[in-house]
N, C-alpha and C positions, 0 to 999 in steps of 0.2 A: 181658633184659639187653641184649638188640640194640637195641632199642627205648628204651634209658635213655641207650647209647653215641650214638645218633643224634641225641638231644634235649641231649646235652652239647654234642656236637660243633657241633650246629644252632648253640646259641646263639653260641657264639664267631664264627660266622662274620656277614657283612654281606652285605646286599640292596641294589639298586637295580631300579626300573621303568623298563623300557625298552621302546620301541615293535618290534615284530619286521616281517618285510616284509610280514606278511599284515595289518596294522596294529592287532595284535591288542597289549594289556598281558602281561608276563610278566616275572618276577622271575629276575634275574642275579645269581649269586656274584660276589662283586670281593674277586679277588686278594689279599693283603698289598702284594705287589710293585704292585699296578695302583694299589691304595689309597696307596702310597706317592707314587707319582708323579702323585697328582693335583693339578691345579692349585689354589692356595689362591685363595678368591675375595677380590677388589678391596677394600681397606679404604681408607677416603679419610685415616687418622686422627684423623678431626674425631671429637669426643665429639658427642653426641647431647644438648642438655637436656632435662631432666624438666620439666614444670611441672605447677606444684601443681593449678593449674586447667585446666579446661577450653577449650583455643584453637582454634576453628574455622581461622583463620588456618594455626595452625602443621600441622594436620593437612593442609597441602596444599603445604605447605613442604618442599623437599630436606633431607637433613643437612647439607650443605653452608650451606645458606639459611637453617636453625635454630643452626648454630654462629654465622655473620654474626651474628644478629638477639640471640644472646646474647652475643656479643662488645659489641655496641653498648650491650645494658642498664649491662654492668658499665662500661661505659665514663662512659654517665649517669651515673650512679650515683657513680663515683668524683668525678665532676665538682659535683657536688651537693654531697657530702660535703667536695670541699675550700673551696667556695662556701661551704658555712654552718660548717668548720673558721674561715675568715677573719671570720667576722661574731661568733662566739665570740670571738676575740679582741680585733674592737674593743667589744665590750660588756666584757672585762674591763676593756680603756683605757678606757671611760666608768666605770666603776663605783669604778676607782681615781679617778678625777678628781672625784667626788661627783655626775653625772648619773645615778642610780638608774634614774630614768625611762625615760631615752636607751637605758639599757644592757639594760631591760627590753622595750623595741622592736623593739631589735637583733636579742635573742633570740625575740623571736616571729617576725622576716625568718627568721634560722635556721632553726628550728622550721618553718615553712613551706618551707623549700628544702630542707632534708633532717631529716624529722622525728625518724632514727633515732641521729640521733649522741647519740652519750651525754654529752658536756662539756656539753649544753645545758644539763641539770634539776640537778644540782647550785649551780651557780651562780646560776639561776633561784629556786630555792628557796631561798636567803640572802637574794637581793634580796629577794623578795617578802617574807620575814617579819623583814626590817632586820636582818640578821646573825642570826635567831632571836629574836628579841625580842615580835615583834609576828605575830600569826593570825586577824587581821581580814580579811583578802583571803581566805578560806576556800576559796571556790568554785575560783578559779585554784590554792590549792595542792593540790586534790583534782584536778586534770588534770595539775599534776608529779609528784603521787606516785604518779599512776599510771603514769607515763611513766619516769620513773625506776626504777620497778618492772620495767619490759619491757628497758629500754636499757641502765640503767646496769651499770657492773663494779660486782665487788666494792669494790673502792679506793673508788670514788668514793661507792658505798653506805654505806661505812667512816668517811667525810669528812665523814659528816651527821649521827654519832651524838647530838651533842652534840642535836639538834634532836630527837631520839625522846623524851629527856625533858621538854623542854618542851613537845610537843605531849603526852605523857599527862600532867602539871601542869596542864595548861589543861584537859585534860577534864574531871580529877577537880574541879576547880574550878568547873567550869559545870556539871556534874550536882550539887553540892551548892545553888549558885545554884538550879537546876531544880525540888529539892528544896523548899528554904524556898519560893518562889514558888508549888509548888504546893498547898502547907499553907495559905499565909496565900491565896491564890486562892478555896480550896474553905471556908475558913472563910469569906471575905465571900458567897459564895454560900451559904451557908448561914444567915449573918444575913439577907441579902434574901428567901430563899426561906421563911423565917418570914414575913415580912412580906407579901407576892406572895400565898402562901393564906391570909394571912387574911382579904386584900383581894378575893381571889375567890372565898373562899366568900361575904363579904358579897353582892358583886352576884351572884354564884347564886343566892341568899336574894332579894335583891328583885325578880330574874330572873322565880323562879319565881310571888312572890307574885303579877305579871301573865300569867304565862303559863297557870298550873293554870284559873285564871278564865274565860279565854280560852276554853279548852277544852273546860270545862265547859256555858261558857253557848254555844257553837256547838253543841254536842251540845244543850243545851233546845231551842235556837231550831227544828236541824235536826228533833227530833219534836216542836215543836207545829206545825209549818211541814205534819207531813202530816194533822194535824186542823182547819187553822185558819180552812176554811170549814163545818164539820162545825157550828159555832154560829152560828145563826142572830142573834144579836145581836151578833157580833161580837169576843165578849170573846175569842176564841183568836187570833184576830187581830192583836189588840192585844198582847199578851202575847209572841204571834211576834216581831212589831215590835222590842217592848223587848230580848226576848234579844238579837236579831243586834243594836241598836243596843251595850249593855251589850257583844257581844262583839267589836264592832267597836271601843269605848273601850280595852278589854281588850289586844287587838290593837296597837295604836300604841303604848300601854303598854311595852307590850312589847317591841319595836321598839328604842323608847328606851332601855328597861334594857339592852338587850341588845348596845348600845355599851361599856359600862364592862366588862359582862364578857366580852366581846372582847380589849378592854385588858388586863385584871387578866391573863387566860388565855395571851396574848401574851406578857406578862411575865415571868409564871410559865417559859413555854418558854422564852423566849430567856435567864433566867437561867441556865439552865445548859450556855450555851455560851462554848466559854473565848473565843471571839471578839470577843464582845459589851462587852467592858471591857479598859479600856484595861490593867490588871493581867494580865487573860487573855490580851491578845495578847502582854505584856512573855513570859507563860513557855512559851509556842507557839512564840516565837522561840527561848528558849532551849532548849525539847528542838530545834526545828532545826538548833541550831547543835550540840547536843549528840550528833544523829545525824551530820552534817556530817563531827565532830571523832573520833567512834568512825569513821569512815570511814578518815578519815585515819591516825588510829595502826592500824586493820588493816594499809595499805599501806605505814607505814614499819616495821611488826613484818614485816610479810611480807620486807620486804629486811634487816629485823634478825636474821630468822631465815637468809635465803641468806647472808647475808654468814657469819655464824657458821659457818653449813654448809662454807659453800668455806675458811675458816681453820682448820675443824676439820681438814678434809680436807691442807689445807696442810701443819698441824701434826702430822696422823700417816704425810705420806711423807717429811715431812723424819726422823720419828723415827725411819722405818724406813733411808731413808738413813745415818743414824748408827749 
């Protein structure tokens, strides 16, 4: 029990290490009353920034010198933000005045000076598809929606609705395109490729009829070639001669056929690549643009689905407010 009261009492109490004269380490009770009266250490006020990454720099930095040094970002930073607040504006003056173009300039200056303001990509994204009408410029509106995705509010997420269904309209439209393109595609390739093997099995057929010959008679020529002084009158000789002649006609023969069926066999391969015609490429493009355009309705879904999210949210603390 002595032993329980001591390890209660221990804890409650405080240590410090202190050097004693013999200059040996040893541990000192501190007071309540000493503990009271000690001096609080130096705080400058200054917050300390975190940063996300890793900064050689800052690790050699004061606090004092890390507060400067993020006072001056936000300070950029603001200064940026009302730079490209100003250029947003004059691209609306251009856009109301009928310079589309102009107004689309502006905003890539923006874009470029402060890439995170949000008024950029809504506005952006009307130009670019002519109030929604037009999804020709694909490529650039897959860099607003994505960007709009990261930037934009709700609100302004809210202000593009109109454009969610016209981008899934367009898709289902070009996947049906996709469709018939690739029926009527695989049907002409499939009346060619009737035609391709029957054209190569022909010169296989005449192929072979010079090459088996070929074969055959370099193989006679090769065994009478090792009897062929074995006769004294020379008839093995002579007979040697003829083969390798016979196989050497054989030979070029062969040679020759073996041009068409190159061809036909070429032909044959390269029919069934959608590349190769001019109909193959028309629906190559179209799944492109088809993959393209499912891109895009994932990232105006994805901001169809936040936005819903934050107005659900909206709509149940207003309810609960009432």
């Amino acid at each position: 029990m002595a032993e329980e009261r001591f390890i209660d009492d221990d804890k409650n109490r405080k240590y410090r290490i202190r050097i004693n004269e013999a200059g040996e380490e040893e541990l000192e009770i501190i007071d309540s009353g000493e503990e009271d009266g000690e001096q609080e250490p130096f705080e400058t006020g200054l917050e300390v920034p975190e940063f996300e990454e890793d900064d050689e720099e800052a690790a050699t930095m004061t606090p004092e010198q890390l507060f400067l040094a993020r006072k001056q970002r936000e300070e950029e930073r603001a200064e940026k933000s009302r730079k490209a607040g100003e250029l947003v504006q004059k691209a609306y003056a251009l856009a109301e005045g009928g310079q589309e173009e102009y107004a689309l300039a502006t905003l890539d200056s923006a874009q470029n000076e402060f890439e995170e303001l949000s008024e950029i990509y809504p506005l952006k994204l009307r130009l670019l598809t002519k109030n929604f009408t037009d999804l020709s410029r694909l490529d650039e509106l897959l860099e607003v929606s994505g960007n709009l995705k990261k930037y934009s509010s709700a609100e302004e997420k809210e202000s593009l609705s109109e454009f969610w269904g016209a981008a899934e309209s367009e898709l289902r439209e070009q996947a049906k395109k996709n469709a018939a393109l690739k029926a009527e595609n695989e049907q002409k390739k499939t009346e060619r490729r009737g035609r391709f093997r029957s054209d190569y099995k022909k010169s296989f057929r005449n192929f072979l009829f010079a090459f088996v010959p070929f074969i055959i008679l370099l193989c006679l020529g090769i065994g009478f070639s090792t009897v062929m002084f074995a006769d004294r009158g020379g008839m093995y000789l002579i007979i040697t001669i003829v083969f390798f002649a016979l196989a050497a006609v054989s030979l070029i023969a062969s040679i020759v056929l073996a041009r068409p069926l190159a061809r036909d066999a070429r032909r044959l391969r390269i029919n069934e690549r959608d590349n190769a015609t001019a109909l193959g490429r028309s629906y190559l493009e179209g799944v492109e643009r088809e993959e393209k355009l499912k891109e895009l309705c994932y990232n105006l879904d994805y901001v169809k689905q936040q936005s819903d999210e934050q107005s659900g949210v909206a709509g149940a603390v207003q309810n609960t407010v009432e």
